[in-house]
C-alpha positions as CSV (number, residue, x, y, z in Angstrom):
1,X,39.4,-126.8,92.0
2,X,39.2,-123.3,91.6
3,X,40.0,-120.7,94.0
4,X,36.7,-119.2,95.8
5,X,35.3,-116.0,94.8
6,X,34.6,-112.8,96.9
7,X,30.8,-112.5,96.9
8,X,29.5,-108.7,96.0
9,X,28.4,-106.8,99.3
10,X,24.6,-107.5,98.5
11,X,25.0,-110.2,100.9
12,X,25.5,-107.2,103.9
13,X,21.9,-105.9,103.5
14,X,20.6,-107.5,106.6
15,X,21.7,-106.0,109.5
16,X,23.4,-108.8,112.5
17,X,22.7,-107.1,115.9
18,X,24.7,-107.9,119.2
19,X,23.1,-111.0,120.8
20,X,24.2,-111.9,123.9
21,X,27.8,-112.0,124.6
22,X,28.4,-110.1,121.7
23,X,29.5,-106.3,121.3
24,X,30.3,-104.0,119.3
25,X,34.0,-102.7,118.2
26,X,36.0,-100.8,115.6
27,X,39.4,-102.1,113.6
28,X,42.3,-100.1,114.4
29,X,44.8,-102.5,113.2
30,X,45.7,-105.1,110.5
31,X,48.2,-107.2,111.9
32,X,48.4,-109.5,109.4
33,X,47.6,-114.2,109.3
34,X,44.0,-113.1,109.8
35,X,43.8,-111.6,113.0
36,X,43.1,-107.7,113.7
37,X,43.6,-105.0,116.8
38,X,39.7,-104.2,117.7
39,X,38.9,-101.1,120.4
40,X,35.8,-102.5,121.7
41,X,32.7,-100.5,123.2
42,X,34.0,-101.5,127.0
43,X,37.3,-99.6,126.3
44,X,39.2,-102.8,126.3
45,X,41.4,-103.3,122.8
46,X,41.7,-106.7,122.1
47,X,43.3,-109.3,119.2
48,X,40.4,-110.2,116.9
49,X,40.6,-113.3,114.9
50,X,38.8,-113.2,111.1
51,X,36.5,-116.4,111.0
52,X,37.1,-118.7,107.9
53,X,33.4,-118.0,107.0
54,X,33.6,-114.1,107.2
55,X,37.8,-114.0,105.4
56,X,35.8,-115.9,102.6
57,X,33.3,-113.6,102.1
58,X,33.7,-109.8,103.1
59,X,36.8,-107.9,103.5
60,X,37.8,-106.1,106.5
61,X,39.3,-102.9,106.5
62,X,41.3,-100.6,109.2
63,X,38.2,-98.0,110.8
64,X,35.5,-100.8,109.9
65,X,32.7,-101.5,112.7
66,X,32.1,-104.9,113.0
67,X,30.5,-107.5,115.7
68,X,32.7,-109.6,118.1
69,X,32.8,-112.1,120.8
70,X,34.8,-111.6,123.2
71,X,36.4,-115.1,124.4
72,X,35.7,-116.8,127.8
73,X,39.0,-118.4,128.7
74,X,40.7,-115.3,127.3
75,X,39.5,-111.3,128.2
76,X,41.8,-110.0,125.6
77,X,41.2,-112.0,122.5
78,X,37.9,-112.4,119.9
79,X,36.2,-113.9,117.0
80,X,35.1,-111.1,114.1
81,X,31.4,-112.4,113.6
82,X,30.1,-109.8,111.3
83,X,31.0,-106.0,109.4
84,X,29.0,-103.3,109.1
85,X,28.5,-101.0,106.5
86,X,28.6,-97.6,106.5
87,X,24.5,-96.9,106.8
88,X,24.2,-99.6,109.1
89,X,27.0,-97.9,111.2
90,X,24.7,-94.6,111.3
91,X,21.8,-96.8,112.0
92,X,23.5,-98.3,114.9
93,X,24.7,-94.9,116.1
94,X,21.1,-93.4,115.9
95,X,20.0,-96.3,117.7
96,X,22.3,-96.3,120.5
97,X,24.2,-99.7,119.8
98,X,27.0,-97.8,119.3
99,X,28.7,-94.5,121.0
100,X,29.3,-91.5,119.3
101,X,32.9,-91.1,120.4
102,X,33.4,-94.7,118.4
């Protein structure tokens, strides 16, 4: 069994937009075993964990947008659903999903 491949970014075409109980947030941290330090849109910075389904197939970088949901049992941890790239980030911007300032 060989080890799993990191699939071209062809796969980031579509663009994912914030359902409910999702926002929006940008990486200011690595921190290493998978988990990240994402400033969200609320102004809150919490500890982002990479799903096994996104680590597999994207990577994710420090000043990266990307999609999270924020945990119920816990305000200051997520899950990383989703990155953006960077004309999906302007799209979002023009379309006021995301602020400026982020």
């Amino acid at each position: 069994m060989g080890k799993r491949k990191v699939l071209s970014e062809e796969e980031l075409k579509e663009l994912v937009l914030p359902g409910p109980g999702e926002m929006l947030g940008r990486v200011i941290k690595l921190l290493g075993s998978d988990h990240i330090l994402v400033q969200c849109v609320d102004g809150k910075t919490r500890l982002g964990r990479i799903r096994g389904k996104l680590k597999r197939r994207i990577w994710v970088r420090e000043g990266d947008v990307v999609l999270i949901a924020p945990w119920d049992f816990k305000d200051d941890r997520c899950d990383v659903l989703w990155r953006y790239t960077i004309a999906q980030v302007d799209w979002l911007k023009e379309n006021g999903y995301l602020p400026k300032e982020l």
